[in-house]
N, CA, C and O atoms as a Tinker XYZ file with bonds, in Angstrom:
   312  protein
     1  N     20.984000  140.871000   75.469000    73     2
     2  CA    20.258000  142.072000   75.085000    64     1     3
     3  C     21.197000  143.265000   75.151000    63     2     4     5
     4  O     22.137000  143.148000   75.936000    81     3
     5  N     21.093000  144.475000   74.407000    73     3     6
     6  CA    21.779000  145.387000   74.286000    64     5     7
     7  C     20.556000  146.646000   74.671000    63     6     8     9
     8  O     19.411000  146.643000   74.220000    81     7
     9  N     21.172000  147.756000   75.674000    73     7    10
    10  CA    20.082000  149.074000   75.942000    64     9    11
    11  C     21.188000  150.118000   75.326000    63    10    12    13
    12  O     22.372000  150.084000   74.992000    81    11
    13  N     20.060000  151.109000   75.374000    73    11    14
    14  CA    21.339000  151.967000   75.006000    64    13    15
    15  C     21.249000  152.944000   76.984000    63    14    16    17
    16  O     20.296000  152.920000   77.763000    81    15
    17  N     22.358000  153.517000   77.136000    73    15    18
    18  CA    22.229000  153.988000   78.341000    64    17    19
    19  C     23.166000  154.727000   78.278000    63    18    20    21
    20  O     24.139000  154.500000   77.558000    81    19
    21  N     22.991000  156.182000   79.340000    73    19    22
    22  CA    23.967000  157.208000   79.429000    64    21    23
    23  C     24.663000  157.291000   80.965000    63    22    24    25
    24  O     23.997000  157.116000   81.986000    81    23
    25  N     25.851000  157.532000   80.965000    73    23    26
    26  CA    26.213000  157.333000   82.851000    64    25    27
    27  C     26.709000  159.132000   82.635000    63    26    28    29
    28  O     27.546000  159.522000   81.821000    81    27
    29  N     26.021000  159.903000   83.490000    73    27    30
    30  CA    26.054000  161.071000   84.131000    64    29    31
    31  C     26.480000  161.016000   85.732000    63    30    32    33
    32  O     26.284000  160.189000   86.622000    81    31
    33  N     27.295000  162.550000   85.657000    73    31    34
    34  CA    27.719000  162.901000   86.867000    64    33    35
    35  C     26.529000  163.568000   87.636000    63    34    36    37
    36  O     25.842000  164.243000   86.869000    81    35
    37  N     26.027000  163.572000   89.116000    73    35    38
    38  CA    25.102000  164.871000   89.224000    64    37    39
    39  C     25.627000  165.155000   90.721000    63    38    40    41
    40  O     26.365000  164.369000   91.315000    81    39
    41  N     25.144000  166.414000   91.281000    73    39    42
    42  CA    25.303000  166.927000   92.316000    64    41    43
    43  C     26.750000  167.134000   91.827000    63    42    44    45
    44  O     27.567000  166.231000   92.000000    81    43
    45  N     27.102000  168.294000   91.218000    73    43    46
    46  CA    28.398000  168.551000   90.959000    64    45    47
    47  C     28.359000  169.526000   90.039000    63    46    48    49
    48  O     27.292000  169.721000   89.457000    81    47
    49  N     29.414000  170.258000   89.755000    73    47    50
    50  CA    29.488000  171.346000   88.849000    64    49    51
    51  C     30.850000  171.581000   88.039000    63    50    52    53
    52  O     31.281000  172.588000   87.478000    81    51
    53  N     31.412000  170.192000   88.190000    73    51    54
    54  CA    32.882000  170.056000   87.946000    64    53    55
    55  C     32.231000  168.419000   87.387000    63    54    56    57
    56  O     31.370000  167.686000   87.875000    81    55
    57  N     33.087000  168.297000   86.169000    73    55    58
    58  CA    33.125000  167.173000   85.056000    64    57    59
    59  C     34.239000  165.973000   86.443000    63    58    60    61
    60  O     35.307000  166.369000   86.911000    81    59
    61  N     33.510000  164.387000   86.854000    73    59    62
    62  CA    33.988000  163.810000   87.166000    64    61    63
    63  C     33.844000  163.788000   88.708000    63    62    64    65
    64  O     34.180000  162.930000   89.524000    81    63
    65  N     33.189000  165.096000   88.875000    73    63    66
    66  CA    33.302000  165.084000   90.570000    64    65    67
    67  C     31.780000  164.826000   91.725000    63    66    68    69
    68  O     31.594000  165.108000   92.909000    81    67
    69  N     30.874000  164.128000   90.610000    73    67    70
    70  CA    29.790000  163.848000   91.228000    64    69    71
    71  C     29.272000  162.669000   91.486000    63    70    72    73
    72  O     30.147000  161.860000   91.794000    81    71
    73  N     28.232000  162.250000   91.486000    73    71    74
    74  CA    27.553000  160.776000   92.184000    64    73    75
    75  C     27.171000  160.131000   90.561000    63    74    76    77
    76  O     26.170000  160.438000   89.915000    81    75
    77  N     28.103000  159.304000   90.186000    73    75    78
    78  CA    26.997000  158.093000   88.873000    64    77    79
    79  C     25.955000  157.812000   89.003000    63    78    80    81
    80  O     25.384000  157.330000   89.981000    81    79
    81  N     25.590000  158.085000   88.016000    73    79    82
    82  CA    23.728000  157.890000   87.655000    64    81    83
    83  C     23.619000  157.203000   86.332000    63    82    84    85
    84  O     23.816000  157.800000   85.273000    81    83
    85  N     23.388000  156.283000   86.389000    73    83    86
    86  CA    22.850000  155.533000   84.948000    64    85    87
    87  C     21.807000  155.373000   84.429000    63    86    88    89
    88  O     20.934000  154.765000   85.048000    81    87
    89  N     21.514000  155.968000   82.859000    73    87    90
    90  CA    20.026000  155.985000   82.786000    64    89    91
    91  C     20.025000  155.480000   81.463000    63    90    92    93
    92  O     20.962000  155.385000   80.670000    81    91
    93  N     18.466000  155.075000   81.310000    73    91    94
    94  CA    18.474000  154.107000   80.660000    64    93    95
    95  C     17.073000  154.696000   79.932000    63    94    96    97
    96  O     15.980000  154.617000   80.494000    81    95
    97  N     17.301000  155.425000   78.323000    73    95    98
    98  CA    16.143000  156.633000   78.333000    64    97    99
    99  C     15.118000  155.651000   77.334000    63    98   100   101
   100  O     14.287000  156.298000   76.696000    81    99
   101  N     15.103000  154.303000   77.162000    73    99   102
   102  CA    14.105000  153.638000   76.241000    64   101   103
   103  C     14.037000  152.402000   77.235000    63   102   104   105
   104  O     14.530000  151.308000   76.962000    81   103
   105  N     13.426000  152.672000   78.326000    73   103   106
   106  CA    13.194000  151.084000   79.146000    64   105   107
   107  C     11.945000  150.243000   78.911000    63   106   108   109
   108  O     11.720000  149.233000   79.577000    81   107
   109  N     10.690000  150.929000   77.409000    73   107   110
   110  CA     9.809000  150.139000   77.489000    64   109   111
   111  C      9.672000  148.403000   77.649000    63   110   112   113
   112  O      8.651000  147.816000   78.007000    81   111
   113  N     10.949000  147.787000   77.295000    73   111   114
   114  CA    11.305000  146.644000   76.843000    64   113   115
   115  C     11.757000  145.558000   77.863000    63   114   116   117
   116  O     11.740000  144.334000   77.736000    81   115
   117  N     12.175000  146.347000   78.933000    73   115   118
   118  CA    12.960000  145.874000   80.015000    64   117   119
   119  C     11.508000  145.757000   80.983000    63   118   120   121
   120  O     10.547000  146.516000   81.113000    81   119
   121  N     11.882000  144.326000   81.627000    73   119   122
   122  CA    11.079000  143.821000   82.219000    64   121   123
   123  C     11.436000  144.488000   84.136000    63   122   124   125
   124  O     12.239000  145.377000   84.420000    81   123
   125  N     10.804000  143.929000   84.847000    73   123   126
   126  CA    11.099000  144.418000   86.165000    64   125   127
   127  C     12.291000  143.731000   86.764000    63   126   128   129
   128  O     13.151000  144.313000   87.426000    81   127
   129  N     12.278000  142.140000   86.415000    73   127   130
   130  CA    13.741000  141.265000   86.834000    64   129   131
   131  C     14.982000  141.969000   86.391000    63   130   132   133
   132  O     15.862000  142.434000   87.116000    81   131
   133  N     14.886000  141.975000   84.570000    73   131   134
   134  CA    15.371000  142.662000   84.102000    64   133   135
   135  C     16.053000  144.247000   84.533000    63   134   136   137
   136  O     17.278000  144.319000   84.434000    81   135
   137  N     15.495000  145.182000   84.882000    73   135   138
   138  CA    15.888000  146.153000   85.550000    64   137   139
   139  C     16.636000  145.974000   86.890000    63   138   140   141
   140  O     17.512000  146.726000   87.319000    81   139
   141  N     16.155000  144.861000   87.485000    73   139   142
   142  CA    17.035000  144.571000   88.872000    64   141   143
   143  C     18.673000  144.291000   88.690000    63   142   144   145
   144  O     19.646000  144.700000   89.323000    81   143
   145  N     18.501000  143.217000   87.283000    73   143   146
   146  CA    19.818000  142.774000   87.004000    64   145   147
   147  C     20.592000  143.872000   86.394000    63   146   148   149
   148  O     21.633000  144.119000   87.003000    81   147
   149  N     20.356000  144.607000   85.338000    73   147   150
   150  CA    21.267000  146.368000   85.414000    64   149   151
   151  C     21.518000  146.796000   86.731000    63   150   152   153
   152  O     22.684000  146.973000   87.082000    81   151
   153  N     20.479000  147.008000   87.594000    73   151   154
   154  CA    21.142000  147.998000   88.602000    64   153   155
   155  C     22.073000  147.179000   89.561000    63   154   156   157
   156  O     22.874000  147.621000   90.384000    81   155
   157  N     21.816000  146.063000   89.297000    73   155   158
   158  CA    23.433000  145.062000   90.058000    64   157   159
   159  C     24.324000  145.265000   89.273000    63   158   160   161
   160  O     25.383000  145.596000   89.805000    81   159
   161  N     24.323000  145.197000   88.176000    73   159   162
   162  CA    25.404000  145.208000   87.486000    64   161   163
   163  C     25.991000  146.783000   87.476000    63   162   164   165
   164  O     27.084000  146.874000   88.036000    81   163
   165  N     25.499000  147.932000   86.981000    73   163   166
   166  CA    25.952000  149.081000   87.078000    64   165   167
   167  C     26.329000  149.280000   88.814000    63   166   168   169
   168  O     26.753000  150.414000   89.038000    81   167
   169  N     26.288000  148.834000   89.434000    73   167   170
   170  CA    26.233000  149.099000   91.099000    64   169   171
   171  C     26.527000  150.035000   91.161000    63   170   172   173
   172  O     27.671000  150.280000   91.542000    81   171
   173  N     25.503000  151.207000   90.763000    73   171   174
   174  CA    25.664000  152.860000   91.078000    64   173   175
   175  C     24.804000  152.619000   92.342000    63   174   176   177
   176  O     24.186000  151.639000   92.756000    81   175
   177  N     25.033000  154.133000   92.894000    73   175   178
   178  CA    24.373000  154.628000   93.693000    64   177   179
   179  C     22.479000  154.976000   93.610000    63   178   180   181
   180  O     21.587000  155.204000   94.426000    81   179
   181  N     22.605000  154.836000   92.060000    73   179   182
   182  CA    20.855000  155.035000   91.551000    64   181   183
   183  C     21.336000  154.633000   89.941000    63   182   184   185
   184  O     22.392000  154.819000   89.336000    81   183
   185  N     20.090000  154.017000   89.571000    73   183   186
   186  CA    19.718000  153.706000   88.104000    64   185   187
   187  C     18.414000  154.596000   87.970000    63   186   188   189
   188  O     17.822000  155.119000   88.914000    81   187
   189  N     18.118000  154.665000   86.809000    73   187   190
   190  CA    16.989000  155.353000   86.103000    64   189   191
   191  C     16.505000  154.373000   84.751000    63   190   192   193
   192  O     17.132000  153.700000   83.932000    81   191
   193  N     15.467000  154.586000   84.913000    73   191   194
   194  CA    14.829000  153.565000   83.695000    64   193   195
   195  C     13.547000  155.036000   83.088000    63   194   196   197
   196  O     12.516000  155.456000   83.614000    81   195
   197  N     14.235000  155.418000   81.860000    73   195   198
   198  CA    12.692000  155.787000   81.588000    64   197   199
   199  C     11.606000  155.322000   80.722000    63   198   200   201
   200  O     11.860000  154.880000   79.601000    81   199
   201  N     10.244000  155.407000   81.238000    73   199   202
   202  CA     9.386000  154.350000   80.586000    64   201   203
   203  C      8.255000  155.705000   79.948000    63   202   204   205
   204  O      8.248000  156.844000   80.414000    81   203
   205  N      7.256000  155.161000   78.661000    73   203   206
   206  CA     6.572000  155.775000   78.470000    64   205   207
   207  C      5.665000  156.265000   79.632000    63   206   208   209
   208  O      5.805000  155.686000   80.709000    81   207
   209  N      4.617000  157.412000   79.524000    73   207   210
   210  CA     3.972000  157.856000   80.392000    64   209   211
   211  C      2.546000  157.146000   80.355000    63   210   212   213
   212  O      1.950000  156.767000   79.346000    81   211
   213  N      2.088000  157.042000   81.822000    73   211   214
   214  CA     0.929000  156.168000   81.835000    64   213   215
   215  C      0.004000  157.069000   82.971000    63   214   216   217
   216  O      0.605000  157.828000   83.731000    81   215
   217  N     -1.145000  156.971000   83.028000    73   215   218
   218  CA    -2.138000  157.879000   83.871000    64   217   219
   219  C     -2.450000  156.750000   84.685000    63   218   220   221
   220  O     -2.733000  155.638000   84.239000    81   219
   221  N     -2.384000  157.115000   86.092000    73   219   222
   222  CA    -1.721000  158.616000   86.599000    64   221   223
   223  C     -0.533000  158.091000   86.293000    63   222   224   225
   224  O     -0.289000  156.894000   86.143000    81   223
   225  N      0.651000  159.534000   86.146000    73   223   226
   226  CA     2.080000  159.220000   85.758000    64   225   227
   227  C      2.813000  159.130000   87.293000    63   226   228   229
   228  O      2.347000  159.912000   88.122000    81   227
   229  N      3.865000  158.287000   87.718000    73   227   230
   230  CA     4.383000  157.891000   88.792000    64   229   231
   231  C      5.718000  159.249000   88.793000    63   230   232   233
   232  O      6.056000  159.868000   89.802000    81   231
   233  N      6.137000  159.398000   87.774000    73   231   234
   234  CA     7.601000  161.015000   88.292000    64   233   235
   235  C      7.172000  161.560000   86.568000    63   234   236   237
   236  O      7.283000  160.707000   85.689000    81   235
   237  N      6.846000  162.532000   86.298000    73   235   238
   238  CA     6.768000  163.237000   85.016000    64   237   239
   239  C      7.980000  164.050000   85.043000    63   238   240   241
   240  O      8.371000  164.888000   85.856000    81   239
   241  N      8.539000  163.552000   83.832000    73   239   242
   242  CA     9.951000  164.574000   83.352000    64   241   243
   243  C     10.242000  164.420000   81.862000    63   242   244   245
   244  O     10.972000  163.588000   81.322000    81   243
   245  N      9.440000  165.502000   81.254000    73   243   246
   246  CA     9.034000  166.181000   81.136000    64   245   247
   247  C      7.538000  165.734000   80.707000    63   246   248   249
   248  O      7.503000  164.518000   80.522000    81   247
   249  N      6.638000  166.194000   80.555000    73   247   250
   250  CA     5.269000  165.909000   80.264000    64   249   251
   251  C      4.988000  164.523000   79.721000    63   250   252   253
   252  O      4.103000  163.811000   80.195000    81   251
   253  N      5.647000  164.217000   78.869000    73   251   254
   254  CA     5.577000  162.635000   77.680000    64   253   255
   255  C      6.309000  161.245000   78.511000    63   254   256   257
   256  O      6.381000  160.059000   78.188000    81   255
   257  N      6.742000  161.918000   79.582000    73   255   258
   258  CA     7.826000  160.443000   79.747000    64   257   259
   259  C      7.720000  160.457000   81.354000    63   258   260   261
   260  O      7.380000  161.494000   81.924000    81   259
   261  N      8.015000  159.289000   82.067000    73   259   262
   262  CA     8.003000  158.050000   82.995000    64   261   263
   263  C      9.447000  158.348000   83.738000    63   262   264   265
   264  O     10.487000  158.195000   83.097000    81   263
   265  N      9.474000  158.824000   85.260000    73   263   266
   266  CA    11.253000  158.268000   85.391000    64   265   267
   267  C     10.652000  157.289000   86.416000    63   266   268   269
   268  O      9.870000  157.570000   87.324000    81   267
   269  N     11.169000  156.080000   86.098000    73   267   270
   270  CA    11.438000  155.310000   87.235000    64   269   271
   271  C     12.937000  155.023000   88.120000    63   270   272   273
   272  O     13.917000  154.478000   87.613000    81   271
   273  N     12.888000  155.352000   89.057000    73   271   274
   274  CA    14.146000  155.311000   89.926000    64   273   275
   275  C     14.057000  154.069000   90.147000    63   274   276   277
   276  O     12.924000  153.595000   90.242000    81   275
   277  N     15.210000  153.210000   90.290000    73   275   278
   278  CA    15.562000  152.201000   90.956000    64   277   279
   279  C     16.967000  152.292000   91.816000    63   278   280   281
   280  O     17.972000  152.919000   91.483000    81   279
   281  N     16.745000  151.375000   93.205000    73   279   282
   282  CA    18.338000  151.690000   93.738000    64   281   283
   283  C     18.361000  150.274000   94.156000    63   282   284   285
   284  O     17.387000  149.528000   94.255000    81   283
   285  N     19.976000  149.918000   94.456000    73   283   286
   286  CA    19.952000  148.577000   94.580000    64   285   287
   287  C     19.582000  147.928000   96.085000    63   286   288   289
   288  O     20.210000  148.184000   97.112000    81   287
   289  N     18.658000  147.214000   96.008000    73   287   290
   290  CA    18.086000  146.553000   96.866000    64   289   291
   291  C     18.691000  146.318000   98.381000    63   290   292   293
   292  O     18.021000  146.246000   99.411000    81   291
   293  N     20.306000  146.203000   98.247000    73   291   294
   294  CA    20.733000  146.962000   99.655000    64   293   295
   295  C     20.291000  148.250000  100.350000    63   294   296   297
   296  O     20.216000  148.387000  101.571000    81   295
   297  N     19.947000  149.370000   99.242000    73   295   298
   298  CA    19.805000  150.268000   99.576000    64   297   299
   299  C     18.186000  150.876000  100.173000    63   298   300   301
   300  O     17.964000  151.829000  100.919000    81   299
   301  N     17.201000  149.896000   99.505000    73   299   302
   302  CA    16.225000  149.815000   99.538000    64   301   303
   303  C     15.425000  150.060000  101.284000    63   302   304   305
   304  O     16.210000  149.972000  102.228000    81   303
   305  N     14.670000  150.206000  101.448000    73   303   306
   306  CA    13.946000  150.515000  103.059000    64   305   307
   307  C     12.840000  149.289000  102.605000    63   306   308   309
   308  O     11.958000  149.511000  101.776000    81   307
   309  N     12.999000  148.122000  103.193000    73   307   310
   310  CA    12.167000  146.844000  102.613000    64   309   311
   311  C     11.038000  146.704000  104.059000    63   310   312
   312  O     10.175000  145.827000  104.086000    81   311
């Protein structure tokens, strides 16, 4: 399968000098396994999946759309 996905710097104000964030702005398609296996593979510090918006919405950014955070399961509080 092919996503399309963007890797951003954040917490930073200088190009290169912040925390990777990978996001992933069309995740309707991607299943939940699926999303686990990206965020192993990107082994950032956080993935982002955004999904359409559903009531009630779980993170609204901006009104129309879904962020789901994912972090990798080491990181997780299980």
């Amino acid at each position: 399968m092919k996503y399309t996905f963007q890797i951003v710097d954040v917490f930073s104000s200088t190009a290169f000098g912040g925390n990777q964030l990978a996001v992933l702005p069309d995740a309707s398609s991607i299943s939940t396994e699926g999303m686990e296996k990206i965020v192993r593979e990107f082994n950032f510090g956080e993935t982002t999946f955004v999904l359409p918006k559903k009531d009630p919405p779980q993170v609204s950014i901006p009104n129309h759309l879904n962020i789901l955070p994912r972090l990798p399961s080491s990181r997780r509080n299980n």
